[in-house]
C-alpha distance (Angstrom), angle and dihedral (degrees) to the residues before:
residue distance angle dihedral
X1 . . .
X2 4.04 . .
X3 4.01 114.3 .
X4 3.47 126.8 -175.4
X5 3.87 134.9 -137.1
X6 3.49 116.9 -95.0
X7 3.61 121.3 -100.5
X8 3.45 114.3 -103.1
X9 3.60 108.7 -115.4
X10 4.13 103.5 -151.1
X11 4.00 90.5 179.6
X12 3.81 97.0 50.3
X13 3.65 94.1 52.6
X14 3.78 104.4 36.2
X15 4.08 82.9 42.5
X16 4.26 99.1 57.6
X17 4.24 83.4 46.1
X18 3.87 81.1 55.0
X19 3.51 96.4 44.2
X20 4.43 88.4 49.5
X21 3.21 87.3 53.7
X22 3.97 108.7 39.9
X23 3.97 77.8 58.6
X24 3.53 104.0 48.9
X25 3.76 86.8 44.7
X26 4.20 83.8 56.1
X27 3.46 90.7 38.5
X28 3.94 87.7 58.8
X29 3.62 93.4 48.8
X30 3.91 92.4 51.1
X31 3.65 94.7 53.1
X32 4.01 94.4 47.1
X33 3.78 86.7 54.4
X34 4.04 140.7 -138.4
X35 3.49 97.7 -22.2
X36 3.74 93.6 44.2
X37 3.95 100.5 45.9
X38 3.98 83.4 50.8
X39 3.68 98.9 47.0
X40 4.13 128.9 93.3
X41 3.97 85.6 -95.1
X42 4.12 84.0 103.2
X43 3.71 94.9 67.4
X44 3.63 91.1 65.7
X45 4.32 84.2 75.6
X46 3.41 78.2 57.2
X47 3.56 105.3 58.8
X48 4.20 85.2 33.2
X49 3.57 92.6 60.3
X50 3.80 96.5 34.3
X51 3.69 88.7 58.8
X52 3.96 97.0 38.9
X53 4.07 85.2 55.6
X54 4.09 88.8 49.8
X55 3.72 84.9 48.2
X56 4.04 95.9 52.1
X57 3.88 88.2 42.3
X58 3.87 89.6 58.2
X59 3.84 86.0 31.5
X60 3.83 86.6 65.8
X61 3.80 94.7 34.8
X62 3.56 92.3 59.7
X63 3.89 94.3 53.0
X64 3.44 88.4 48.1
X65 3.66 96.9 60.1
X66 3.79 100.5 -92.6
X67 3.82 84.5 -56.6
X68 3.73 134.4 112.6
X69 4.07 138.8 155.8
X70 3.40 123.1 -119.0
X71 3.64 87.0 -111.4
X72 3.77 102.7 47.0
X73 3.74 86.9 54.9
X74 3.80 92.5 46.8
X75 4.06 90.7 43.1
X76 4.24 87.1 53.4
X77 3.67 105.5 36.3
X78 4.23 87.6 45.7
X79 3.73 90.5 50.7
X80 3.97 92.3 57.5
X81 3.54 86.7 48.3
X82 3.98 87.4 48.3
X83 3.32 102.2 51.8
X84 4.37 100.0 31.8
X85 3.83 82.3 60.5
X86 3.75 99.1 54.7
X87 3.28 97.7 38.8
X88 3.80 89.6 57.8
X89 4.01 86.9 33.3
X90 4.13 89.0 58.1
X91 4.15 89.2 38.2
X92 4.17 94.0 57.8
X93 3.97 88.5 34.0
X94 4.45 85.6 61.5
X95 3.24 92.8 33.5
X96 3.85 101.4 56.4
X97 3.72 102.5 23.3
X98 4.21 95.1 37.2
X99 3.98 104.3 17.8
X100 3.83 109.3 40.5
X101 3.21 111.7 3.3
X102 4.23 93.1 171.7
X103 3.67 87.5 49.4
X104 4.29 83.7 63.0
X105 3.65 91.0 48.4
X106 3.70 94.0 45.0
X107 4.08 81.5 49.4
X108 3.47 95.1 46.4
X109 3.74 98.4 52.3
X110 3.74 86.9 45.6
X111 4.09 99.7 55.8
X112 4.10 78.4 50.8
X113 3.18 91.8 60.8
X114 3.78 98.4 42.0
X115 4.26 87.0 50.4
X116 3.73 90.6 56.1
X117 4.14 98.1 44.7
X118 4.35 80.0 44.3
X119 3.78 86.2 49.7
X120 3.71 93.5 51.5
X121 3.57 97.1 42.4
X122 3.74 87.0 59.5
X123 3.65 95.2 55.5
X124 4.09 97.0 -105.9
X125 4.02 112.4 161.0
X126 4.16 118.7 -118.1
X127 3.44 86.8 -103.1
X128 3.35 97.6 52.8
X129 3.96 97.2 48.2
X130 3.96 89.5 38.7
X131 3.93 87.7 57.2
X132 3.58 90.1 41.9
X133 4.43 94.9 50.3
X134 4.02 83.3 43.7
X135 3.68 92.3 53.3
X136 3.99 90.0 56.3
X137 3.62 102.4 30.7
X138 3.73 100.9 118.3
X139 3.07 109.2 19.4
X140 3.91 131.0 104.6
X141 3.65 116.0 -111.5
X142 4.47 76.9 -164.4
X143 3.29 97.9 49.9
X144 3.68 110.8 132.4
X145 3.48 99.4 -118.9
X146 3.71 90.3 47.6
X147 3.76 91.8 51.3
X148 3.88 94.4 46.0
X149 3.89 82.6 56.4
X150 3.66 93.8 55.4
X151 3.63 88.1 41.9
X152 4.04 84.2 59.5
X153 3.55 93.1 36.7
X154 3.95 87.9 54.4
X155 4.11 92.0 43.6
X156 3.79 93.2 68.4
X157 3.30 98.6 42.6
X158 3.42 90.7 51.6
X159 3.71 81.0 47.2
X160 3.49 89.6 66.5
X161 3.43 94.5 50.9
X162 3.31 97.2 52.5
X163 3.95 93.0 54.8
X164 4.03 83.5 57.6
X165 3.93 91.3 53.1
X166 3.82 95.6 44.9
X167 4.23 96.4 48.7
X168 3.70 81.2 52.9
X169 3.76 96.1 52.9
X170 3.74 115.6 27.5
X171 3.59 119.1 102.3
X172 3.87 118.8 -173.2
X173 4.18 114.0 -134.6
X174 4.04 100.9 -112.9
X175 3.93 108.2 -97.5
X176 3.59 94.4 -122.6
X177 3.69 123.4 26.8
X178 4.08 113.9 -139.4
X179 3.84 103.3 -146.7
């Protein structure tokens, strides 16, 4: 009986290194507190799993030759982006909902706060930001239907992301090969 290698499986790989490090970059945040689980520090899991998806794509070119379809590239650098996000998605569900559950309440009344000083900066009326804190009041901003949307919500912009990365790294094998 013949097997076959496995398929190396750029996306899967690159995407669980994502996923570490999306939720040590969380983890990080938690430990330094309100201020520091609110603060830009988050986009850097953004540029780490933007640039671990590039990496995969020209992972996979590279075994392929120095050749990869539009979709193959697409297919890889979306499944990093897949898998980095729930990873971290799954990590900050536990961690508020499970771990430290005061921490999510201090959190939640905090991004209430935030909204309404946003709201005013904007030049919204009392009414408008009272109607707006009423509307949220009691609900969970962690809830897991919430955080499954977000987890959506994130997946196509990461889709769109991933388009970028794969126009800018696909390369077609020639039709016809002059030997």
């Amino acid at each position: 009986m013949e097997t076959t290698a496995p398929k190396d499986n750029y996306g899967l790989s690159f995407g669980l290194v994502a996923g570490l490090i999306a939720c040590i970059i969380t983890l990080a945040q938690y430990l330094g507190g309100l201020n520091a689980y609110l603060s830009p520090l988050g986009y850097l899991t953004y540029a780490a799993i933007i640039i671990l998806a590039l990496m995969a794509g020209l992972r996979k070119k590279k075994a392929n030759e120095g050749y990869l379809e539009f979709g193959e590239a697409l297919k890889t650098t979306f499944t990093v982006f897949a898998i980095a996000l729930v990873l971290q998605t799954l990590f900050t569900y536990i961690l508020l909902n499970f771990i430290d559950v005061s921490f999510k309440e201090a959190l939640t009344q905090e991004i209430m706060t935030k909204s309404e000083e946003m709201m005013r900066k904007f030049g919204a009326t009392d009414e408008q930001i009272d109607k707006a804190m009423e509307n949220e009041r009691g609900k969970d901003p962690f809830s897991l239907s919430r955080v499954m949307l977000g987890y959506a919500i994130s997946c196509i912009l990461a889709f769109i992301i991933c388009l970028i990365i794969s126009v800018s790294i696909k390369k077609s094998k020639p039709v016809f090969n002059n030997i």
